[in-house]
VEXTORKE-904034 format. One record per residue: z, x, y of N, C-alpha, C, CB in turn. Coordinates in pm, whole numbers, padded with zeros to 5 digits, always signed. Each point is the difference from the previous one (the first is absolute). Glycine has a CB too. Layout:
REM residues N
ZXYZXYZXYZXY...
END
This chain:
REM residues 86
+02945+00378+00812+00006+00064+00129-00124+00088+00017+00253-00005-00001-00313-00004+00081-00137+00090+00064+00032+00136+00021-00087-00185+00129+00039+00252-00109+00030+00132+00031-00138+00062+00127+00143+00026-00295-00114+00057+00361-00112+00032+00078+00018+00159+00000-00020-00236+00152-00148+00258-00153-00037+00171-00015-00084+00006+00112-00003+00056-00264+00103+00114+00321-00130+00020+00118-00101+00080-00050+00142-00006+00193-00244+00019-00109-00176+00020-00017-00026+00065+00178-00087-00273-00220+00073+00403+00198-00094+00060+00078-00152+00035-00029+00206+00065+00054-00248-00142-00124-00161+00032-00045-00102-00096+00019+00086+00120-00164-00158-00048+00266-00057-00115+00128-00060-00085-00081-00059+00137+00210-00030-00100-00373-00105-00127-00037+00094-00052-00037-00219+00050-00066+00334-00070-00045+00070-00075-00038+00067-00081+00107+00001+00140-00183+00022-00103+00257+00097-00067+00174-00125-00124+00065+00147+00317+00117-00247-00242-00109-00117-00124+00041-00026-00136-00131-00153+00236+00149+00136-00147-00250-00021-00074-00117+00103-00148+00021-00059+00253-00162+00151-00198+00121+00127-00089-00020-00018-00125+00143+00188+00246-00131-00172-00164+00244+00020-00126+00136-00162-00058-00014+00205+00144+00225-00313-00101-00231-00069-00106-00033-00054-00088-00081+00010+00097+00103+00060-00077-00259+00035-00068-00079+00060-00101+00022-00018+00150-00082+00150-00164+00156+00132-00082+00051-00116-00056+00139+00304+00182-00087-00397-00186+00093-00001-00037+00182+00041+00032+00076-00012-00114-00023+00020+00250+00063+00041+00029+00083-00098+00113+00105+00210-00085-00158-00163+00129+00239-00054+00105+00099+00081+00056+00096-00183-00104-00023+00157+00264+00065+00083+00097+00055-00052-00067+00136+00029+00242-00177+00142-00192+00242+00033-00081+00122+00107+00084+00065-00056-00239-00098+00076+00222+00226+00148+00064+00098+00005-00150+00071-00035+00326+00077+00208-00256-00028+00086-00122+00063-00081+00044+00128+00279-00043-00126-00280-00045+00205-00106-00047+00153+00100+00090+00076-00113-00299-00002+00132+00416+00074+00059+00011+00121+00106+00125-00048-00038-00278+00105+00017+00331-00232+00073+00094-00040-00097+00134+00042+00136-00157-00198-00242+00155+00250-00082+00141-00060+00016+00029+00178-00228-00044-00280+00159+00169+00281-00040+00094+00117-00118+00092-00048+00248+00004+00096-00363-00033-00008-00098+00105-00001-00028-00048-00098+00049+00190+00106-00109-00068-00237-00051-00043-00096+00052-00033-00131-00122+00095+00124+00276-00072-00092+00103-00015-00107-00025-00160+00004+00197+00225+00032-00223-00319-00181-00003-00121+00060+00197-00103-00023-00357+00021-00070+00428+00125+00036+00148-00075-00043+00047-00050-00109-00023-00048+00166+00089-00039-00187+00077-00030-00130-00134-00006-00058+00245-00136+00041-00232+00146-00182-00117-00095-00079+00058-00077-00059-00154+00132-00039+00066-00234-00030+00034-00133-00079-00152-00002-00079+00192-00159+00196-00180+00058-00277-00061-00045-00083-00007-00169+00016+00062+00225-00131-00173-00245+00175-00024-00188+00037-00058-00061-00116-00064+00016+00256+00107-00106-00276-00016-00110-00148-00051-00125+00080+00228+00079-00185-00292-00105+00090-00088-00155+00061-00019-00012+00136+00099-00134-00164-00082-00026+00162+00028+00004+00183+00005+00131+00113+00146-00185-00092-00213+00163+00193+00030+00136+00065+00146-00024+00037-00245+00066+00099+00361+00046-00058+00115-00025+00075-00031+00025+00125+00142+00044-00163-00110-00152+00200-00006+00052+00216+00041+00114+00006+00075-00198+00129+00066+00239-00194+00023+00190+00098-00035+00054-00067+00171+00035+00113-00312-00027-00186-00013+00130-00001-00163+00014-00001+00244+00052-00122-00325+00071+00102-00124-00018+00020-00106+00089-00098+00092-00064+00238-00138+00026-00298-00060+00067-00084-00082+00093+00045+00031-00160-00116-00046+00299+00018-00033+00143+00004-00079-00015-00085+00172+00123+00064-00240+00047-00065-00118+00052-00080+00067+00040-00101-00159+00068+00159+00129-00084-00311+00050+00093-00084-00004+00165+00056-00077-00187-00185+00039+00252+00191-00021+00107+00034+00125+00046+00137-00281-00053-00107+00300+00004+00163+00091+00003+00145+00146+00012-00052-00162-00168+00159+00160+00038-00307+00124-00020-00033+00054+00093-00082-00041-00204+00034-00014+00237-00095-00013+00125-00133+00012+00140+00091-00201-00141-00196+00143+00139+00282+00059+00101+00109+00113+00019+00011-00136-00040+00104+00227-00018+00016+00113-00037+00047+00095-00026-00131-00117-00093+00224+00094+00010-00352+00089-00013-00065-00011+00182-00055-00007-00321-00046-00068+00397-00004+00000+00131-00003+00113+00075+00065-00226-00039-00016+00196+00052+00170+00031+00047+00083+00185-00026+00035-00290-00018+00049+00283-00119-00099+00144-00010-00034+00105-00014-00098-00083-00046+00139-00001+00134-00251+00012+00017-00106+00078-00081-00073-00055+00177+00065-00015-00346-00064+00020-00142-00075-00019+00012-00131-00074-00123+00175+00138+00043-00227-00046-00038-00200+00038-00138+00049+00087+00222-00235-00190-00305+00167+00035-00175-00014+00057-00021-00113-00181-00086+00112+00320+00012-00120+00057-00074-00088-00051-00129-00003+00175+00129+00020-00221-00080-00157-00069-00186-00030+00095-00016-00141-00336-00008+00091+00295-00155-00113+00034-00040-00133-00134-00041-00036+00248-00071+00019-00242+00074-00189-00123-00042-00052+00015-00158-00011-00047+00233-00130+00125-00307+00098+00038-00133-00011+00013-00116+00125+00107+00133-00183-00134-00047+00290+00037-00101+00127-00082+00063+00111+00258-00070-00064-00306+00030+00188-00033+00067+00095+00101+00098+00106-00161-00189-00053+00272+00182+00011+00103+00107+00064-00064+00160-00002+00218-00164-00097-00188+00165+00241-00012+00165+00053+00087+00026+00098-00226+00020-00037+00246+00140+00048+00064+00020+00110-00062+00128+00002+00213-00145+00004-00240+00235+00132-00015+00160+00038+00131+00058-00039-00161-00023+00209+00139+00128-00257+00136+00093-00006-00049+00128+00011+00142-00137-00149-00057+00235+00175-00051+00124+00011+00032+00102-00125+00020-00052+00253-00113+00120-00272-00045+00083-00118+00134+00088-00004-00290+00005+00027+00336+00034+00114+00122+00106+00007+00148-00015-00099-00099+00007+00259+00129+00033-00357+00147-00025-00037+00072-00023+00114-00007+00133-00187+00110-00172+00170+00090-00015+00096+00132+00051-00028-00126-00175+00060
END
């Protein structure tokens, strides 16, 4: 069974998704102004909904909404979660 650890530490967070192929991205139609909305993480192929960002923009906003990425080391699985206990 895999296990996944979150990572708020922007080189390791870049490291990792462009290792995997990937690149920082938001869902198309979630943002306002300069908020650009959900984020995601795009792998290969572009996905139609969504649109790729600046590192810098994303690392922002994921900041700002005080994100940690759950990754696994064994698979390309992620998800945003928030840093906050609950």
């Amino acid at each position: 069974m895999s296990s996944a650890t979150p990572i708020t530490n922007h080189k390791e967070i870049r490291r990792w998704v462009e290792e995997n192929n990937g690149r920082p991205a938001c869902v198309k139609g979630t943002g306002k102004g300069d908020d650009p909305g959900m984020l995601r993480i795009d792998f290969d192929d572009k996905d139609a909904t969504l649109n790729e960002i600046a590192w810098e923009k994303w690392f922002e906003w994921f900041d700002k909404n005080e994100l940690a990425l759950l990754r696994s080391d064994e698979t390309r699985f992620n998800k945003l979660v928030s840093r906050k206990p609950h």
